[in-house]
C-alpha positions in Angstrom: 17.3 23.1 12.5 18.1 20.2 9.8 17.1 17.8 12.5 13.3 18.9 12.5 13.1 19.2 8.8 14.2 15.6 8.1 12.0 14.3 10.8 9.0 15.8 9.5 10.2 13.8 6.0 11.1 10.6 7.2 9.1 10.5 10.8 5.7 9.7 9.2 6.9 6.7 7.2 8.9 5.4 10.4 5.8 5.7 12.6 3.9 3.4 9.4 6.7 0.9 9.3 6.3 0.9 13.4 2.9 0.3 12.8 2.8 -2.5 10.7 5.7 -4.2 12.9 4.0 -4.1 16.1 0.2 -5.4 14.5 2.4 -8.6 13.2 4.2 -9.1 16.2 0.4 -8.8 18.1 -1.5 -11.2 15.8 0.0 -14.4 16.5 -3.2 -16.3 14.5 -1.4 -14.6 11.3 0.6 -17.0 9.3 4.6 -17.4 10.3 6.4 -16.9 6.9 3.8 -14.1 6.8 4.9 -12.9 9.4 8.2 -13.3 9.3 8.4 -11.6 5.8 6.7 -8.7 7.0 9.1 -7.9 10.1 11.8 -8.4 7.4 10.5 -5.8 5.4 9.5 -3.4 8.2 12.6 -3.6 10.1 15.2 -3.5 7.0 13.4 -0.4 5.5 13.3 1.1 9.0 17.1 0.8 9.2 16.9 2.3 5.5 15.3 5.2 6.3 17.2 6.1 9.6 20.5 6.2 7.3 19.1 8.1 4.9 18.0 10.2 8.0 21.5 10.7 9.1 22.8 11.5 5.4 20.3 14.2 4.7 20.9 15.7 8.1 25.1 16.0 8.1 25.2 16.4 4.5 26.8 19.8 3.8 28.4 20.3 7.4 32.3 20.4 7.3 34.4 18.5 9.1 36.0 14.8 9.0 32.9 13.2 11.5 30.2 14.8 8.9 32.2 13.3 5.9 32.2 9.5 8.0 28.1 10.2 8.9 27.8 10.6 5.4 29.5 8.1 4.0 28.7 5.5 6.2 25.1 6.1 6.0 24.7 5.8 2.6 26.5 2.8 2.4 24.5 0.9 4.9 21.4 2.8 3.3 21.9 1.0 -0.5 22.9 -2.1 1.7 19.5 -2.8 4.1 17.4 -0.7 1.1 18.0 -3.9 -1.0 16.9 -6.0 2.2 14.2 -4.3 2.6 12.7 -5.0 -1.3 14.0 -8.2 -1.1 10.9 -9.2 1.0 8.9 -8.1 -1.3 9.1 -10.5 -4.0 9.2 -13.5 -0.8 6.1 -12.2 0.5 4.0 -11.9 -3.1 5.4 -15.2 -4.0 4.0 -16.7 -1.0 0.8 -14.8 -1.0 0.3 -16.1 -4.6 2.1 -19.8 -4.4 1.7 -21.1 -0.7 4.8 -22.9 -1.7 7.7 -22.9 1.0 10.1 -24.8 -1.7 9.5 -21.6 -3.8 10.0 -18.9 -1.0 13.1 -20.8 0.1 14.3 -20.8 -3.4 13.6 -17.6 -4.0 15.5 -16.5 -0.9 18.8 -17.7 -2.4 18.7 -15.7 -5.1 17.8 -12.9 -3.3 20.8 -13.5 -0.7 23.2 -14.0 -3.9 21.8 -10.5 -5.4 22.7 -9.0 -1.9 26.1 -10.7 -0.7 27.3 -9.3 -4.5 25.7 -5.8 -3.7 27.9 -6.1 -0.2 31.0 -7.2 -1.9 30.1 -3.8 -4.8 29.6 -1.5 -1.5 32.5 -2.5 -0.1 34.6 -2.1 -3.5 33.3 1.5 -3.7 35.5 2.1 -0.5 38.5 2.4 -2.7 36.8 2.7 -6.4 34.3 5.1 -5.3 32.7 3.9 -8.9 29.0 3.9 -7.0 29.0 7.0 -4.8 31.3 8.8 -3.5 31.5 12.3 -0.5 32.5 15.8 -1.8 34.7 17.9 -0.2 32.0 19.7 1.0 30.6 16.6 2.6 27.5 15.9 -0.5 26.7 12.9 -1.5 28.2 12.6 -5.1 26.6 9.7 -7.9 29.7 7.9 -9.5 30.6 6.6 -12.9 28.6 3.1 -13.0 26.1 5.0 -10.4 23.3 3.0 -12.8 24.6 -0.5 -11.5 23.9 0.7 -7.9 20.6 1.5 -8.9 19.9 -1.9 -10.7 21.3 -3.6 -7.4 18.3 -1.7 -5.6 16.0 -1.7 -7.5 16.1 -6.0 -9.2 13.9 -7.0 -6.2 11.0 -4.9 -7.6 11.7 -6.0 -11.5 11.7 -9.8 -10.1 7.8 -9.2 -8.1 6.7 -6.6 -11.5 7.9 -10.0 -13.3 5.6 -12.7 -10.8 2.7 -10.4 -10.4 2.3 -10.1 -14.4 3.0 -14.2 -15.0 0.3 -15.1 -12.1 -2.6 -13.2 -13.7 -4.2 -16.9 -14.8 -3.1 -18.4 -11.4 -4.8 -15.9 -8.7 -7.6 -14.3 -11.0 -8.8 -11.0 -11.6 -9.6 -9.8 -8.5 -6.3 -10.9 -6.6 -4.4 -9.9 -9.4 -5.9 -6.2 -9.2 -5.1 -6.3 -5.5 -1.6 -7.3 -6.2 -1.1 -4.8 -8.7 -1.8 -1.8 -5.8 1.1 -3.6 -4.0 3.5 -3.5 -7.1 2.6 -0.5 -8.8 2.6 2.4 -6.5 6.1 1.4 -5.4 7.5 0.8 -8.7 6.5 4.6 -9.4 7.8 6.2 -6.6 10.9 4.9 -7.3 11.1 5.9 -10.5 10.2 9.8 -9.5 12.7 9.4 -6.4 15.2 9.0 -9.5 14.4 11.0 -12.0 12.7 14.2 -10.2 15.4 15.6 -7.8 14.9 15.8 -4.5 11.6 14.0 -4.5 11.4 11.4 -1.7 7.9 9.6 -2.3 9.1 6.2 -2.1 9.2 5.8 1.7 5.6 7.0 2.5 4.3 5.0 -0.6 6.5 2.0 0.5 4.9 2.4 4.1 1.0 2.6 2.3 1.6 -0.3 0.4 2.8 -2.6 3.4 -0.4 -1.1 5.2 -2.4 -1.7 1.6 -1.3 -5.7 1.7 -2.1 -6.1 5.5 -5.4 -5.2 5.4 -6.3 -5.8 2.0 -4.8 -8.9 1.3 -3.5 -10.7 4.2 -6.8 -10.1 6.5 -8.9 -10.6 3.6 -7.1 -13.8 2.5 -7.5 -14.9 6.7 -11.4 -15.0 6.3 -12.0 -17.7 3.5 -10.5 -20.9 3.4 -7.8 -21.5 1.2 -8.9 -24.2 -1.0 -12.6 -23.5 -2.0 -12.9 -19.6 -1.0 -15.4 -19.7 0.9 -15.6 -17.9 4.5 -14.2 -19.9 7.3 -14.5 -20.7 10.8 -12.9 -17.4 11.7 -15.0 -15.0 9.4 -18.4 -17.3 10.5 -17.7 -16.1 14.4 -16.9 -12.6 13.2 -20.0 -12.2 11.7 -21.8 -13.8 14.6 -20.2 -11.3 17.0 -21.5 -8.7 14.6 -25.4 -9.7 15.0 -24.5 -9.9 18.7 -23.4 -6.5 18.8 -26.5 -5.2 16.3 -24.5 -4.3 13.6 -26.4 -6.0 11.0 -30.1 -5.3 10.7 -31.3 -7.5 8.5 -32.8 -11.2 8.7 -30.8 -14.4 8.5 -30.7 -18.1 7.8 -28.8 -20.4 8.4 -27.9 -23.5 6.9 -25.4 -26.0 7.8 -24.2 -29.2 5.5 -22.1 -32.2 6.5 -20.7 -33.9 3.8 -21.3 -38.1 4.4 -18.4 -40.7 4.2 -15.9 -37.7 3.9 -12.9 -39.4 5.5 -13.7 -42.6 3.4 -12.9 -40.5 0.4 -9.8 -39.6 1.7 -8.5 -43.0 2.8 -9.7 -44.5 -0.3 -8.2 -42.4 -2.6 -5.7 -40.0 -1.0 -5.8 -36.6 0.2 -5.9 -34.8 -3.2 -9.2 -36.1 -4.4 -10.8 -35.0 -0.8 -9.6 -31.3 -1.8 -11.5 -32.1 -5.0 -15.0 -33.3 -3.7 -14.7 -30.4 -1.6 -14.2 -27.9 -4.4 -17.1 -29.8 -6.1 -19.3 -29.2 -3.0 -18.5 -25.4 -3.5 -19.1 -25.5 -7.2 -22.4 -27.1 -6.7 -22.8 -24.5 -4.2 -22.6 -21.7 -6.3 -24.8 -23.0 -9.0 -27.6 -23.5 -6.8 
């Protein structure tokens, strides 16, 4: 049955992108464009994967419906498959920059990259120059198939691109943990073209999202972004945890107020306030 085959290729990634879906649209605490960006990319890839579903499953079958299946569904596949990436980039940029004038930015180019793929697709109705249906109902590459691909595929270069020029900005270990979120994906995708029939990127696309959520979002959640230290959050975390028994050992604890905080701020601005408090942490460390 080609049904049951293609489920048990595409199910496993579907129930991941589910996954990931439903724990964002659970944890309210978790940041909005964050979580926004992530039910982008979940539902857009979803959508992906259930036209590629379709294609693989009435490709080969005669008749005038198959050949509409299969055309169809790879056109709306290389349509929300560009959606899909195009999260990518908005969420590392955001991850790395906190900036919403960036992401917003960033956004329009990524709109203008898919409204041209669109206005491509919807060329390749009469030019068939990206893809085009056999007469025995196959998905056929065209002529300029590569400037499909390149369509795709530019969301990935343009976060390959930001995760190499942030290295100074996020430091070593961040930019490690990024690289598990650029990496695997670029790979797959390269195999998915090169080695027929292969069809990693979906279950590597579906790790990485998982990858970022626990590794980088939740870890990100526990410290406070300006010094790096744990915050309020992670401090009754760990609290729960002696609670519960979970940690064995002895503790102390010590707790600082910083004197005539606010008159720093009011005095000279909000900026130099972030600065006495990355001083504090500084000093911190050293001792």
């Amino acid at each position: 049955m080609p049904w049951i085959r293609e489920l048990n290729v595409f199910l496993p990634p579907l129930g991941g992108l589910a996954l990931v879906a439903l724990e964002y649209m659970r944890d309210q605490s978790l940041d909005r464009i964050q979580r926004r960006t992530m039910l982008w990319i979940a539902g857009f890839a979803a959508l992906a994967i259930f036209c590629e579903l379709f294609s693989a499953v009435y490709s080969g079958i005669p008749g005038g419906l198959a050949y509409d299946i299969v055309y169809s569904a790879n056109f709306f596949f290389f349509f929300f498959q560009l959606l899909a990436f195009s999260g990518i980039p908005v969420f590392f940029d955001y991850y790395v920059n906190q900036d919403v004038r960036r992401v917003k930015g960033l956004v329009v180019v990524l709109g203008v990259i898919s409204v041209a793929n669109l206005f491509a697709l919807t060329g390749n109705i009469y030019g068939e120059f990206y893809f085009y249906v056999s007469p025995e109902n196959i998905y056929t590459c065209g002529h300029i198939h590569p400037i499909r691909v390149l369509f795709s595929f530019s969301p990935l270069v343009v976060m390959a691109g930001g995760w190499l020029l942030a290295r100074k900005q996020i430091g070593s270990y961040r930019f490690w943990l990024c690289a598990f979120f650029v990496i695997p994906s670029i790979v797959c995708a390269i195999m998915d073209l090169v080695i027929e029939g292969s069809r990693l990127l979906w279950p590597c696309f579906c790790l990485t999202l998982f990858f970022a959520h626990l590794f980088m979002v939740k870890a990100d959640y526990s410290r406070d972004g300006l010094t790096g230290l744990y915050n309020r959050r992670r401090c009754n975390e760990f609290f729960a945890e002696l609670a519960r028994g979970q940690r064995r050992k002895a503790y102390l604890f010590l707790m600082i107020d910083m004197d005539d905080f606010k008159r720093i701020n009011d005095a000279h601005g909000h900026t130099q306030g972030d600065k006495a408090l990355k001083d504090v942490e500084k000093k911190k460390k050293k001792s």
